[in-house]
mmCIF file of the C-alpha atoms, coordinates in Angstrom:
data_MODEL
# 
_entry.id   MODEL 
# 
loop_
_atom_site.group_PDB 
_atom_site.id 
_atom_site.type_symbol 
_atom_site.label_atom_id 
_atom_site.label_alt_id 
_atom_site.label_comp_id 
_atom_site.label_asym_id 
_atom_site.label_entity_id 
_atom_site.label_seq_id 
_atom_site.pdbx_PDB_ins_code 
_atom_site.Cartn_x 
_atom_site.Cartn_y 
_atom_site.Cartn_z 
_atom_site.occupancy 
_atom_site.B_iso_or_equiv 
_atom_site.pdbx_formal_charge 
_atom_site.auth_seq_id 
_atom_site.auth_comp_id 
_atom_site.auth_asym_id 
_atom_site.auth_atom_id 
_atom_site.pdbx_PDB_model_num 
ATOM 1   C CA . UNK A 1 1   ? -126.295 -4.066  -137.104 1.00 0.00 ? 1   UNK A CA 1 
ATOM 2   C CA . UNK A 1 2   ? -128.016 -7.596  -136.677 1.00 0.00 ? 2   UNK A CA 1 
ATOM 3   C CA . UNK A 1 3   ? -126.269 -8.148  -133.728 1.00 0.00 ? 3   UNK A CA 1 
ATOM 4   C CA . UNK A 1 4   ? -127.394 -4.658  -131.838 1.00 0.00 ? 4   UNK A CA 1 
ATOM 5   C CA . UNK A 1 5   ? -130.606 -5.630  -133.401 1.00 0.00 ? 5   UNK A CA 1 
ATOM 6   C CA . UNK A 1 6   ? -130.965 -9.093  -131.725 1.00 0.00 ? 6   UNK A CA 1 
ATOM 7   C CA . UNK A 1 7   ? -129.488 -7.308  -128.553 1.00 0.00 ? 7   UNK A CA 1 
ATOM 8   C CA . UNK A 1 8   ? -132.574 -5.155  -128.494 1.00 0.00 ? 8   UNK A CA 1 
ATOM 9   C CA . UNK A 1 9   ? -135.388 -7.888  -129.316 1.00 0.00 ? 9   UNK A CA 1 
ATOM 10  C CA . UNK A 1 10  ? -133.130 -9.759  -126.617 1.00 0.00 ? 10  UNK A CA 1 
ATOM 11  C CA . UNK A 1 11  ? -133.261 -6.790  -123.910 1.00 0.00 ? 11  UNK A CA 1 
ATOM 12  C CA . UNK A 1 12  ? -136.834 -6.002  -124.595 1.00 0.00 ? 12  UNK A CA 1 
ATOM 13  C CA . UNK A 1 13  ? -137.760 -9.182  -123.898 1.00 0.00 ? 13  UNK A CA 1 
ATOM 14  C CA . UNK A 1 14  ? -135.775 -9.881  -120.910 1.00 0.00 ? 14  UNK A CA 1 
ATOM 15  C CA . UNK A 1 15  ? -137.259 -6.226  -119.215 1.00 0.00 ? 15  UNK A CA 1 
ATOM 16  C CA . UNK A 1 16  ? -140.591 -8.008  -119.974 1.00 0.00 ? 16  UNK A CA 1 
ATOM 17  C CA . UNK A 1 17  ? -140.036 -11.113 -118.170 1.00 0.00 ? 17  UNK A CA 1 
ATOM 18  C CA . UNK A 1 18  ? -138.447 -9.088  -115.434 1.00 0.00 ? 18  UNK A CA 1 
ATOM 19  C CA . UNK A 1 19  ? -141.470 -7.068  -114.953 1.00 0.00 ? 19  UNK A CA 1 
ATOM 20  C CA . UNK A 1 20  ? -143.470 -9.470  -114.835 1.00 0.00 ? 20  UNK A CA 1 
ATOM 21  C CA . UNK A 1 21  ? -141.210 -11.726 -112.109 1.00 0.00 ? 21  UNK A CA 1 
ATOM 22  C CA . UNK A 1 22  ? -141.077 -8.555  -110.245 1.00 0.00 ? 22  UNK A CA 1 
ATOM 23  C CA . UNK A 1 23  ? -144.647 -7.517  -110.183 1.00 0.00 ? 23  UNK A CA 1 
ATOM 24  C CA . UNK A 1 24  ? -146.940 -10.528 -109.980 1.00 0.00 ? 24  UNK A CA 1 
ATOM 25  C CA . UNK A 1 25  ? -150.158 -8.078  -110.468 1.00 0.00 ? 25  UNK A CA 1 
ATOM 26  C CA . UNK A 1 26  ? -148.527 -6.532  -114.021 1.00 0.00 ? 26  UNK A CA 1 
ATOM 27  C CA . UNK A 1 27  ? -149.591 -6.670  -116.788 1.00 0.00 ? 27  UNK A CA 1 
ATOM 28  C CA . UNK A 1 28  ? -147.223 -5.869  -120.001 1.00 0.00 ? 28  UNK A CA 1 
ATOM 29  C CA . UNK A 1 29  ? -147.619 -4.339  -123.536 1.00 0.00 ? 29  UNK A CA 1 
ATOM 30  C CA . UNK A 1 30  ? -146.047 -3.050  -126.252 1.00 0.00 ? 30  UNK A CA 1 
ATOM 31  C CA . UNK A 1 31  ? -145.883 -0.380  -128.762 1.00 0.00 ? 31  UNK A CA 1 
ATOM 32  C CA . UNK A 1 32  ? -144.095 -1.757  -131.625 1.00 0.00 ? 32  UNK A CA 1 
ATOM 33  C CA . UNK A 1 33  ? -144.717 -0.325  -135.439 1.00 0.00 ? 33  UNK A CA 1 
ATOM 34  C CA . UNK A 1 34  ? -144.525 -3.564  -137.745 1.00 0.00 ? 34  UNK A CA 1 
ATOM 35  C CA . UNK A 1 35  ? -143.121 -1.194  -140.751 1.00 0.00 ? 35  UNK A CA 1 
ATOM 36  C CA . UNK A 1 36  ? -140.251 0.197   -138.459 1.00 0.00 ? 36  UNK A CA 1 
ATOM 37  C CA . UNK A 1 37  ? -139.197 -3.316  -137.621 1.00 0.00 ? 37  UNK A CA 1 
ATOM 38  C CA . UNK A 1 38  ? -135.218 -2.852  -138.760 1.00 0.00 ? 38  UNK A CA 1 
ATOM 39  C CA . UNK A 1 39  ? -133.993 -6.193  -139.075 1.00 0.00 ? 39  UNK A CA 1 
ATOM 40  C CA . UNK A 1 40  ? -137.720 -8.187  -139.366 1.00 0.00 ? 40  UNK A CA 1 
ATOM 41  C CA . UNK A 1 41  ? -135.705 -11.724 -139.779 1.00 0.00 ? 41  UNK A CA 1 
ATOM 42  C CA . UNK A 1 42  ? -134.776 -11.771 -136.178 1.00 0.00 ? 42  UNK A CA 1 
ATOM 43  C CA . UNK A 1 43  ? -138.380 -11.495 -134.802 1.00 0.00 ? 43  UNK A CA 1 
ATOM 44  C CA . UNK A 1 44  ? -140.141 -14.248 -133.465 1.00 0.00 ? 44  UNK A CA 1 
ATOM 45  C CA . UNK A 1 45  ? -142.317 -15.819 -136.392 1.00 0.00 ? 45  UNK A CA 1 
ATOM 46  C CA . UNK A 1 46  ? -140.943 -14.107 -139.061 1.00 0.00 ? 46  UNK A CA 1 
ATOM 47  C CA . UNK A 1 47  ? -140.742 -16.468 -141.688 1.00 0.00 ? 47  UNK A CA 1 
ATOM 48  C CA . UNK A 1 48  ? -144.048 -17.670 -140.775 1.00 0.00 ? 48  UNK A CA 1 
ATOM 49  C CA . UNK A 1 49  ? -145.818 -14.239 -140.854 1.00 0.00 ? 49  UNK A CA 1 
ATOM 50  C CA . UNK A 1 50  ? -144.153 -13.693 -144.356 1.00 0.00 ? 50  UNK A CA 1 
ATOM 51  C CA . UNK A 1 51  ? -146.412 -15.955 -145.711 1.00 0.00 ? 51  UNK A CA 1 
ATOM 52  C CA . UNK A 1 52  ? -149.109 -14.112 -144.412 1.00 0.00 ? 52  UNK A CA 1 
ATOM 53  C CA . UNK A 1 53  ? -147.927 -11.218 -146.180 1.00 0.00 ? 53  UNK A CA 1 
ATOM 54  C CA . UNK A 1 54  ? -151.553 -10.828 -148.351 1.00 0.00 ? 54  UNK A CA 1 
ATOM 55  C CA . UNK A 1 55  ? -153.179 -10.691 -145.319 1.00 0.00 ? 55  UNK A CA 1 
ATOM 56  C CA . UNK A 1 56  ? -151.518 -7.754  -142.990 1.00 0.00 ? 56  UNK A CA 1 
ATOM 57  C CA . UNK A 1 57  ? -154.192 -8.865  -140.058 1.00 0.00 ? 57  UNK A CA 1 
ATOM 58  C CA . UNK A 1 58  ? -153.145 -12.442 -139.597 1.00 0.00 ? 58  UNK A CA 1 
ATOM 59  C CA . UNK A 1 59  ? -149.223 -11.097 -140.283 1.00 0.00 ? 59  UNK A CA 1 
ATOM 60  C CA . UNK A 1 60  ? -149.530 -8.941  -136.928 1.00 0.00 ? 60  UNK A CA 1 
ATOM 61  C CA . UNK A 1 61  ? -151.300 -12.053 -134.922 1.00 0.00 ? 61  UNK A CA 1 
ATOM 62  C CA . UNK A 1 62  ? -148.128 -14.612 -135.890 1.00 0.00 ? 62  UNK A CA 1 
ATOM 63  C CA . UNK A 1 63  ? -145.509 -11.754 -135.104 1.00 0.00 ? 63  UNK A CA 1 
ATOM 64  C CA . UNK A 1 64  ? -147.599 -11.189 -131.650 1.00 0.00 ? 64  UNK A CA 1 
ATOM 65  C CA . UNK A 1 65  ? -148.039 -14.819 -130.964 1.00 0.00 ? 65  UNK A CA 1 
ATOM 66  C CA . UNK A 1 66  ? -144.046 -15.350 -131.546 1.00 0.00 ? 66  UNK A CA 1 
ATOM 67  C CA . UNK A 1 67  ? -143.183 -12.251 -129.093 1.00 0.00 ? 67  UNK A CA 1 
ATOM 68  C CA . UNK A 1 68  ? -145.873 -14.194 -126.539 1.00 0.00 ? 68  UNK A CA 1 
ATOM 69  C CA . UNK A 1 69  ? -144.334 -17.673 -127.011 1.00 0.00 ? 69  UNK A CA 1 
ATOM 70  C CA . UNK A 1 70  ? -141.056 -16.239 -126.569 1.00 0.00 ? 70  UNK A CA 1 
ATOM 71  C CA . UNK A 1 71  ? -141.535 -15.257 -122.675 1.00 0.00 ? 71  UNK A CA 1 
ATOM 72  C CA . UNK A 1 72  ? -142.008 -18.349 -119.999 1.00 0.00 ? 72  UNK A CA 1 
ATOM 73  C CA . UNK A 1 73  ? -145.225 -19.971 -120.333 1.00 0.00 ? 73  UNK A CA 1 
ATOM 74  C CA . UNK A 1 74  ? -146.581 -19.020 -116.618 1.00 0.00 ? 74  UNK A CA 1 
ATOM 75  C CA . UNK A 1 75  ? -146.106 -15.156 -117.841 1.00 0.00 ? 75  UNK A CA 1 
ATOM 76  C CA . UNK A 1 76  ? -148.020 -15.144 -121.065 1.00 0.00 ? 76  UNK A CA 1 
ATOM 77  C CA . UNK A 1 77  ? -151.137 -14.719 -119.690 1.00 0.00 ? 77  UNK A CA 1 
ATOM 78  C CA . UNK A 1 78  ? -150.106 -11.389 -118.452 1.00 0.00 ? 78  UNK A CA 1 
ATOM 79  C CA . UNK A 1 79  ? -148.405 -10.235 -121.383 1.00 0.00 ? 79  UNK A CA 1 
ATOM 80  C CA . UNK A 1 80  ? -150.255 -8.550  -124.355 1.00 0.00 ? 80  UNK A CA 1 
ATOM 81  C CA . UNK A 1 81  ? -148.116 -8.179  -127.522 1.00 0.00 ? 81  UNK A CA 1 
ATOM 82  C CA . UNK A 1 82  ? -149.224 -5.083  -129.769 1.00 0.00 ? 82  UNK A CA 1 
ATOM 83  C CA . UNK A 1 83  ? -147.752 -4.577  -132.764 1.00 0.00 ? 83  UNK A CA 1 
ATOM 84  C CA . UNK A 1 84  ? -149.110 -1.861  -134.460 1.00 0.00 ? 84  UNK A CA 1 
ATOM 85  C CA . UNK A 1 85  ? -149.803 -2.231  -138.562 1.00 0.00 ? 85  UNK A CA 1 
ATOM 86  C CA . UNK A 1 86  ? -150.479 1.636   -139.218 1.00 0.00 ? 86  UNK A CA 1 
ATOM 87  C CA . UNK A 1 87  ? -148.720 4.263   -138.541 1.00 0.00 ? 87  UNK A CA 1 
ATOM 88  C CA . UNK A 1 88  ? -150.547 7.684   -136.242 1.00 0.00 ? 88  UNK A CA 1 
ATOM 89  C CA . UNK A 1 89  ? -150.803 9.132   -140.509 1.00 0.00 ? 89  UNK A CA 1 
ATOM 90  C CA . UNK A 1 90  ? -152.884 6.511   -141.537 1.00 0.00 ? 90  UNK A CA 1 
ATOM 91  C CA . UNK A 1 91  ? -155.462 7.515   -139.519 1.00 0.00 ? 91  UNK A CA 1 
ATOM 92  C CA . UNK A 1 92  ? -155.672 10.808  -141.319 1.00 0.00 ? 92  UNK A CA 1 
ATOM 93  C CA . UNK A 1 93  ? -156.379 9.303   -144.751 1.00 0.00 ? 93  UNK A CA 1 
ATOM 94  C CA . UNK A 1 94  ? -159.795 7.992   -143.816 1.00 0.00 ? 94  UNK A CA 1 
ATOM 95  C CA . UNK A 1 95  ? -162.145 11.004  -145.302 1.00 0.00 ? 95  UNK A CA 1 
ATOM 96  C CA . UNK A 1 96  ? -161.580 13.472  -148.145 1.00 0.00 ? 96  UNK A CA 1 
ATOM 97  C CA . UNK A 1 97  ? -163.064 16.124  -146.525 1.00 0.00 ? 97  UNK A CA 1 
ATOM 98  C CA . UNK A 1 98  ? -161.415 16.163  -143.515 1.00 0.00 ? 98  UNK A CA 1 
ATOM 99  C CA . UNK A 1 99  ? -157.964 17.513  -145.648 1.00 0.00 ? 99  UNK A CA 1 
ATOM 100 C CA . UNK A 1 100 ? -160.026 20.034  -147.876 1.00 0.00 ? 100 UNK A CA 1 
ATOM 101 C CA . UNK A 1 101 ? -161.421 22.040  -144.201 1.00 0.00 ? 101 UNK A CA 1 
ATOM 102 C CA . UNK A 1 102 ? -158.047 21.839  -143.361 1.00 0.00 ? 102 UNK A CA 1 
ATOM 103 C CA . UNK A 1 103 ? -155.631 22.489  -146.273 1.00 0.00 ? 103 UNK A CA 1 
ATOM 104 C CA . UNK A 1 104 ? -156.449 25.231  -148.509 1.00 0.00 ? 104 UNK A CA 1 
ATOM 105 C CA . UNK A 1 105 ? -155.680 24.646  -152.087 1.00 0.00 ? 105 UNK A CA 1 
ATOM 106 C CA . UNK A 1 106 ? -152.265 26.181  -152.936 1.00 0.00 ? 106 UNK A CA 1 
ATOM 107 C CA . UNK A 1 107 ? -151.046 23.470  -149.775 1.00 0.00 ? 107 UNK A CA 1 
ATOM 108 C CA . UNK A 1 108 ? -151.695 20.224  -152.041 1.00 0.00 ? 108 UNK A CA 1 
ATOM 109 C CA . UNK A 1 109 ? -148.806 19.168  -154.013 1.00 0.00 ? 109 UNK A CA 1 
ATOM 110 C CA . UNK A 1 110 ? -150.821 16.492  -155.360 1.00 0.00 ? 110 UNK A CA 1 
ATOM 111 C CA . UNK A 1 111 ? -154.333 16.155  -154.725 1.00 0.00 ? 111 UNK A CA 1 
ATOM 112 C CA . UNK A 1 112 ? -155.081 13.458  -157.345 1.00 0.00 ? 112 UNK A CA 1 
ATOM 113 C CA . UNK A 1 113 ? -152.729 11.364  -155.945 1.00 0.00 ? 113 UNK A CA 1 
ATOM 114 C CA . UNK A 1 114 ? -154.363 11.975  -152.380 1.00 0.00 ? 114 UNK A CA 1 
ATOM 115 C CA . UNK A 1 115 ? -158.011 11.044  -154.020 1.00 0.00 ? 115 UNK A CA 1 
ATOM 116 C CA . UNK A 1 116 ? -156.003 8.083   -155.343 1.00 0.00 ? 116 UNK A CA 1 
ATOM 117 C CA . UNK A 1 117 ? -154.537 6.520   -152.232 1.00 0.00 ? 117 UNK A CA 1 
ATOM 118 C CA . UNK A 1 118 ? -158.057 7.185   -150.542 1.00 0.00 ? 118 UNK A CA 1 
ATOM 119 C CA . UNK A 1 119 ? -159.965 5.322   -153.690 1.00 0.00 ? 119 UNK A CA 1 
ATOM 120 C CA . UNK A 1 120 ? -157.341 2.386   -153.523 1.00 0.00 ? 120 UNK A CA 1 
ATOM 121 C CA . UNK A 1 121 ? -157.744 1.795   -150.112 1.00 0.00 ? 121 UNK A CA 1 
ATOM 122 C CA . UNK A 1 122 ? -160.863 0.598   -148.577 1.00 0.00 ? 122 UNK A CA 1 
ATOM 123 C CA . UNK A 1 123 ? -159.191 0.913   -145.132 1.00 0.00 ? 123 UNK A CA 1 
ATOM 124 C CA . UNK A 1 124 ? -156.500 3.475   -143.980 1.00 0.00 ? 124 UNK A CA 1 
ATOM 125 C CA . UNK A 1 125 ? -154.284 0.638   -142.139 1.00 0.00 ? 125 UNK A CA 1 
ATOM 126 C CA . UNK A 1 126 ? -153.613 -1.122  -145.233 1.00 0.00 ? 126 UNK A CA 1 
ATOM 127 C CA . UNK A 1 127 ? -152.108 2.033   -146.823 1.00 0.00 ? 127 UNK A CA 1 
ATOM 128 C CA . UNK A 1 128 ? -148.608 1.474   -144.939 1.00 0.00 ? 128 UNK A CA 1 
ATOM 129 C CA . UNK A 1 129 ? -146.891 -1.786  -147.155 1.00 0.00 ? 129 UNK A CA 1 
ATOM 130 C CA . UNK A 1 130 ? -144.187 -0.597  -147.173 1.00 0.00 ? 130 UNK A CA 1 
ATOM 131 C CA . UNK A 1 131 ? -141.660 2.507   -145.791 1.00 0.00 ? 131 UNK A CA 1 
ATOM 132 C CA . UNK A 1 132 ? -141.666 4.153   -148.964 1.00 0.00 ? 132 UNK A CA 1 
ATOM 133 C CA . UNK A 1 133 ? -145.311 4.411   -148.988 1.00 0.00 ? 133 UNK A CA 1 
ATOM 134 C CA . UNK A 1 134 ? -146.422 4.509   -145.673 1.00 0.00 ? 134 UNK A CA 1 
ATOM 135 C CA . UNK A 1 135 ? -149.031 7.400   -144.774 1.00 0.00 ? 135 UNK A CA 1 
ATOM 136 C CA . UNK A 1 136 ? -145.876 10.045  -143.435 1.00 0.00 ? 136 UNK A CA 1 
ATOM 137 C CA . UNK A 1 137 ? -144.117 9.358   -146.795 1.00 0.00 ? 137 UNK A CA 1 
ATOM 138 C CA . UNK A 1 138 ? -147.819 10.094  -148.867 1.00 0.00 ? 138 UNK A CA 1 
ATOM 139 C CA . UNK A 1 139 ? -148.326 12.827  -147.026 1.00 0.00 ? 139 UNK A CA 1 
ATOM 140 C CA . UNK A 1 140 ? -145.055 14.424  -147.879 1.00 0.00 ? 140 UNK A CA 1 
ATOM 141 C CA . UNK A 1 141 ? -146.217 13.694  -151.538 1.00 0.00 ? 141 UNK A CA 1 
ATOM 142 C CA . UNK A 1 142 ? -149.801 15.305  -151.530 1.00 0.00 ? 142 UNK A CA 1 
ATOM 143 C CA . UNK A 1 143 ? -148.730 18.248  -149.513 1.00 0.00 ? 143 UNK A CA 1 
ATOM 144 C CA . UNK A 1 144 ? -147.162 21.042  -149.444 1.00 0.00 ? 144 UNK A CA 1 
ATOM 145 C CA . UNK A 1 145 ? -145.058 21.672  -146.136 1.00 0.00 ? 145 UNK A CA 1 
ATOM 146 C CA . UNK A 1 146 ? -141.759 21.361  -144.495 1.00 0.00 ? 146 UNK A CA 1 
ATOM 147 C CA . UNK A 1 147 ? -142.714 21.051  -140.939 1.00 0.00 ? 147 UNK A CA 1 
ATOM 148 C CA . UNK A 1 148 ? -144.112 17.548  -141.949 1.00 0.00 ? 148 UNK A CA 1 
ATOM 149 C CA . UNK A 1 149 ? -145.633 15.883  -139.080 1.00 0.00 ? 149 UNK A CA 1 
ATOM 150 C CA . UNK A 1 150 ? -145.925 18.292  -136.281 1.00 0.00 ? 150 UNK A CA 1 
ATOM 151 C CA . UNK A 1 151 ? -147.578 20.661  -139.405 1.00 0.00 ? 151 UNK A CA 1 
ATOM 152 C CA . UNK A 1 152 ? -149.839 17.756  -140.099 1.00 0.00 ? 152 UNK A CA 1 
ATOM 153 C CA . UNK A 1 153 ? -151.294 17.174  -136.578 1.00 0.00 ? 153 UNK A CA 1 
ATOM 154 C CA . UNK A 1 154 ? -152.092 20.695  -136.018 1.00 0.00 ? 154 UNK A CA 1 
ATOM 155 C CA . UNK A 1 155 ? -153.546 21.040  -139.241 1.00 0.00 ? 155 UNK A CA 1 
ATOM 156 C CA . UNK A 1 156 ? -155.599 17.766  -138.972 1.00 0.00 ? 156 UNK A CA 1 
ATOM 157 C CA . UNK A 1 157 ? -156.473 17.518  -135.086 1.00 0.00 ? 157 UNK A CA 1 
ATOM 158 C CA . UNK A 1 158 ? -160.020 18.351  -136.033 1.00 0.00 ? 158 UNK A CA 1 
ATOM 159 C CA . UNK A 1 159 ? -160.140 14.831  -137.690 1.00 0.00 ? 159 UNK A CA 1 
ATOM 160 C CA . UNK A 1 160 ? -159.596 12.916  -134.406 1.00 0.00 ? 160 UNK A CA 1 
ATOM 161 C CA . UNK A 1 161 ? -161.825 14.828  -132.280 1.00 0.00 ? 161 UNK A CA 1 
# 
């Protein structure tokens, strides 16, 4: 798995550089969810972002600074690394109120534990430390539902708009 792992940091980063090369006017991002990461060790800065770990901000900047100073210095400039620290769930958990108009009360599993996770966290993107308690996973936990995500953003669009 580490080598299909490095293949893919390796290919990602090559179609970036060749995008780049190919169009001198393009400009490059990414997408990348820093909880997902399978295989972390392989990333540019790792080690140095795991010191960082307190600090979830200043993690993100060092992994996004070693995807950046990975590429040829004459591309960087068009190249903006984004490496995402919450997942789309996170967002949800940023207001109480928002789940009670939504969920009636026979759909919480566990509503303490959703006043909980909202108390302990002054912001919703520092909810997700680690897969087994990132936002998807707490949501599973606080309510009732199998259809689990696609459920959740029908139930919760209202909080977005």
């Amino acid at each position: 798995m580490v080598a299909r792992w490095s293949y893919l940091l390796s290919y990602l980063l090559n179609q970036i550089v060749v995008t780049l090369k190919q169009d001198t006017t393009a400009f490059v991002t990414t997408f990348i969810d820093l909880y997902g990461l399978h295989k972390p060790e392989l990333f540019p800065n790792w080690n140095e972002a795991l010191i960082l770990k307190r600090n979830p901000y200043q993690r993100v900047i060092k992994l996004e600074q070693g995807m950046s100073d990975a590429l040829p210095e004459n591309l960087r400039h068009r190249f903006i690394p984004n490496i995402i620290l919450h997942e789309f769930e996170g967002l949800l958990f940023n207001d109480l109120s928002h789940f009670e108009n939504q969920f009636n009360e026979n759909e919480f599993r566990n509503k303490t534990a959703l006043i909980n996770v909202l108390n302990d966290f002054n912001n919703p993107e520092l909810i997700n430390e680690t897969k087994e308690n990132s936002p998807s996973h707490r949501l599973e936990n606080v309510i009732f539902n199998n259809f689990k995500k696609l459920y959740m953003v029908f139930k919760l669009q209202k909080v977005l708009d």
